[in-house]
C-alpha positions in Angstrom: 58.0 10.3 -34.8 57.0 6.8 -34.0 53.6 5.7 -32.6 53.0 2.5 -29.9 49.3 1.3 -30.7 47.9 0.0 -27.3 44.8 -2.3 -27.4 43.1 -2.6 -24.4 39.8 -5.1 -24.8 37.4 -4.4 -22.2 34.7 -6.2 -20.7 33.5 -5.4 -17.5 36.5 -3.8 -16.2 34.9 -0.9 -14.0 37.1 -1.2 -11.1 40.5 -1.6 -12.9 40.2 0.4 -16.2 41.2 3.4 -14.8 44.2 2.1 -12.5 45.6 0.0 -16.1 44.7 3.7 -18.0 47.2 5.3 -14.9 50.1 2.7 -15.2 50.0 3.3 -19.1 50.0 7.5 -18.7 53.1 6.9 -16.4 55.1 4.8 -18.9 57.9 7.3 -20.9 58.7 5.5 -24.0 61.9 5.7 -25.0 63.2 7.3 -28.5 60.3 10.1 -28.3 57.7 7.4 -29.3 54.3 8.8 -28.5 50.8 6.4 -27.2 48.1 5.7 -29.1 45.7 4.0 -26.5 42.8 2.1 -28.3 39.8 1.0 -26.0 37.2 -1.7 -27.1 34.4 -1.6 -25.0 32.7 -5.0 -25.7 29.3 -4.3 -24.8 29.8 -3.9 -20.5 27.2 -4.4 -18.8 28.8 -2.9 -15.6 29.9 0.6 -14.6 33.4 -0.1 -17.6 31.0 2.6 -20.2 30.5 5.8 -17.4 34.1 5.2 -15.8 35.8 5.1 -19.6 34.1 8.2 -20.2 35.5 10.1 -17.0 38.5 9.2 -17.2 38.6 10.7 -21.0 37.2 13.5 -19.8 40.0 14.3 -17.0 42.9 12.9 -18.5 42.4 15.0 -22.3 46.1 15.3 -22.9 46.0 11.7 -23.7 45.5 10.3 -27.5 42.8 7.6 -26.2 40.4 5.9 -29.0 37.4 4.5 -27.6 35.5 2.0 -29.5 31.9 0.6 -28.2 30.1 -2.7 -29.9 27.0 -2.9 -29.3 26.8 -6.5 -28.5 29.5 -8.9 -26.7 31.6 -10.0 -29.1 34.4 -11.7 -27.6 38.3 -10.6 -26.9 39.3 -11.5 -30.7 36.4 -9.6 -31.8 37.4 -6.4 -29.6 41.6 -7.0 -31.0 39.8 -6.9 -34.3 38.6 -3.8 -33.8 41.7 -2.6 -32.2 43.9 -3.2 -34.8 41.8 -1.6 -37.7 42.0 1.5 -35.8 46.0 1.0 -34.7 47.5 4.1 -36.9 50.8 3.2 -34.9 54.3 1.7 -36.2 54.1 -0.8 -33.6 51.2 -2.9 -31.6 51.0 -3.7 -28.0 48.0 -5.5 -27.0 47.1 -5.0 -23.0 44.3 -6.5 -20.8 42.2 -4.2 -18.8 42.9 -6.1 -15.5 46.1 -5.5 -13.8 48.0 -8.9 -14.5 50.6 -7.3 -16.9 52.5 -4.1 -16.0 52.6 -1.5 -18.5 56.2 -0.5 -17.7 57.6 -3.8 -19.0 56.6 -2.3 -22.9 60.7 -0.8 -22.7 61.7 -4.5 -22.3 59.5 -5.6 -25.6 60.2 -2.7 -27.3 64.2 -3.3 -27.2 64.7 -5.6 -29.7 62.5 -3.7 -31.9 64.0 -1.0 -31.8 67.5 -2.7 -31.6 66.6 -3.9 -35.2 66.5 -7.5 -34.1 62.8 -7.9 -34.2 59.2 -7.7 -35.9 57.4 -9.5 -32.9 58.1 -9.6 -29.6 56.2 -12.1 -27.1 56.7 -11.1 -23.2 57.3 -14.1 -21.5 55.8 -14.8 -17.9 57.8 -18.2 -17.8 61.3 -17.0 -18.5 63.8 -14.5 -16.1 63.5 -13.4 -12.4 60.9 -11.1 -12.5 58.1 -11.5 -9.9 55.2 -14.1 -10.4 52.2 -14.7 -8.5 52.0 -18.0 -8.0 48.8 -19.7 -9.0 46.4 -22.1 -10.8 49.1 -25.4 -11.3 47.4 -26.6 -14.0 46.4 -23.4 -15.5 50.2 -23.5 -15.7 50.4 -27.4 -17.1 47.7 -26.3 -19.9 49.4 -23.1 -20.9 52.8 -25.4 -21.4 50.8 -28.2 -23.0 49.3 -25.5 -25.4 52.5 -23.7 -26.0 54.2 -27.1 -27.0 52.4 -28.1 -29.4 51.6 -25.1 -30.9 55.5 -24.9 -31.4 55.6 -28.1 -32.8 53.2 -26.9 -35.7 54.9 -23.8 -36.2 58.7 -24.8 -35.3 59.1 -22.0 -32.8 60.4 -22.5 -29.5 58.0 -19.9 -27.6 57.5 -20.7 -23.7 54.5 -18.9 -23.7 52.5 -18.7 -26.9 49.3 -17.9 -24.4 50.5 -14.5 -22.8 49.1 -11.3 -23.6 52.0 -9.1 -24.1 52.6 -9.2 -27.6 54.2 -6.4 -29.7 54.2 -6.2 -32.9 55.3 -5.0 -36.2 51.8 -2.9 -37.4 51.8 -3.8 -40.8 52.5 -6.9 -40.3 49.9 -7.7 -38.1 47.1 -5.9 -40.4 48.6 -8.0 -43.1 46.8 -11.1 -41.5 43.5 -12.4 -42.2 42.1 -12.8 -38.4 39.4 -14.8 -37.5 39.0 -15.8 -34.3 36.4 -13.8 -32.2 37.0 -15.0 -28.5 39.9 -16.4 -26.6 41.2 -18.3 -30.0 43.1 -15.1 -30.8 46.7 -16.7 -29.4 47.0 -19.6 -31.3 45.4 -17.9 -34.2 47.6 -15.4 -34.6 50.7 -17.1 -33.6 50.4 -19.6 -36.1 49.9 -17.3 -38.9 52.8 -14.9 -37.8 55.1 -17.5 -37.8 54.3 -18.1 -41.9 55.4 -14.5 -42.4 58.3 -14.7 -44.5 61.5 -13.8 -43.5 59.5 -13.4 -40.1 62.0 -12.7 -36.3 60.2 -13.5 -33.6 62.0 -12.9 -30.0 60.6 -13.6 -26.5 61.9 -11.6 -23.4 60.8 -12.7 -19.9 58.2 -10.3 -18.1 56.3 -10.2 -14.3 52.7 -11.7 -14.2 50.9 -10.5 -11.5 47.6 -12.9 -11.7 43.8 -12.7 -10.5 41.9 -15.1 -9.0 38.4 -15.8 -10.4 37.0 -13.9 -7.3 39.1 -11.1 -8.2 37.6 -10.8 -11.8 40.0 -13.7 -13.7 37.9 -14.8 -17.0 39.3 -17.6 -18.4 38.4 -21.1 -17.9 39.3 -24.9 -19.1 36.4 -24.2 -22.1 38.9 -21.7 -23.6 42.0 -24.5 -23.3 39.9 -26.5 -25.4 39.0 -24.2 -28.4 42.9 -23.0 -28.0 43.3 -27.0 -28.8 41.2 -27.0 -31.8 42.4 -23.3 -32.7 46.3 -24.8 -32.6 45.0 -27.6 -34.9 42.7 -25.6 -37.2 44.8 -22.4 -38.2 48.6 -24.8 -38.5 47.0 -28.1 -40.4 44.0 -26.7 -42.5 45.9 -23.0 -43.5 
């Protein structure tokens, strides 16, 4: 019986973690695949450590892995840490906020499990599904970044900056990751895509955005190290 890892980075995430933990328990995978659900805890400083534990506590039927650094690492850090402890066929990685909806893992899984694919990349630019509309040039960076990541690595992603990912576990361990923060995307796109014999696909997914009041992280700083991130991990291998 197959295995879908799920890596869920946290960093002060108290009010969501549990609602993201709910959508996941929900989710029936198809093909009798069971869920592995792998929390990185990286170093909250918030309410994230009490409600993780609780919701452990009451929901004991689940396989959940919780792992706690003891200083904030960064998101790359935390996936690091996820994917050592992945003992699953496959690799989903999730945010802890509520932008991406657990349900869509049937739509990534497919052409896995269809034997078309080793990694799947859930698009939030492609097919009718519902977007939040917000940040323009949020959205002119991610194409920008996407671009010319593409043009390094000769794939024709729309969006090499979204979080859904799946992939093909030993594959992924197979990399030599680096990247502690937000460099993860182009880090490990670019060195997927050297894989040989590699099939990527790309299926089109809902994105369901925050505002920065409503908890979003990201900011223009982490456009710019995905710039040098694009460049360092395509030109100097």
């Amino acid at each position: 019986m197959n295995t879908l890892s799920i890596i869920i980075p946290v960093y002060n995430e108290g009010n969501t973690i549990h609602l993201i933990l709910d959508k996941i328990k929900k989710v029936a995978l198809p093909n009798s695949i069971e869920k592995e659900i792998i929390i990185v805890n990286d170093a909250s400083t918030d309410n994230t450590t009490s409600c993780i534990q609780l919701y452990c506590e009451v929901n004991n039927e689940l396989k959940i892995i919780v792992e706690n650094h003891t200083k904030n690492k960064g998101k790359g850090a935390a996936l690091h840490t996820g994917i050592a402890k992945a003992s699953g066929e496959y690799i989903i990685i999730q945010d802890a906020d509520l932008e991406y909806d657990p349900k869509e893992y049937l739509v990534l899984l497919q052409p896995i499990l269809d034997g078309y694919a080793d990694v799947v990349y859930g698009s939030r630019f492609m097919g009718g599904n519902a977007h939040r509309i917000l940040f323009f040039w949020h959205t002119v960076g991610n194409k920008f970044l996407t671009t010319l990541s593409n043009m390094f690595t000769n794939l024709n992603l729309t969006d090499m900056e979204t979080c859904y990912k799946m992939f093909n576990s030993n594959m992924l361990k197979s990399l030599d990751l680096r990247e502690q923060r937000f460099g993860f995307e182009p880090e490990v796109t670019a060195k997927i895509s050297r894989v040989p014999l590699i099939r990527i696909y790309e299926v089109g997914i809902s994105y369901y955005g925050r505002t920065y009041q409503e908890g979003k992280k990201i900011n223009w700083k982490d456009g710019i190290k995905a710039l040098y991130c694009i460049i360092r991990y395509n030109i100097f291998k």
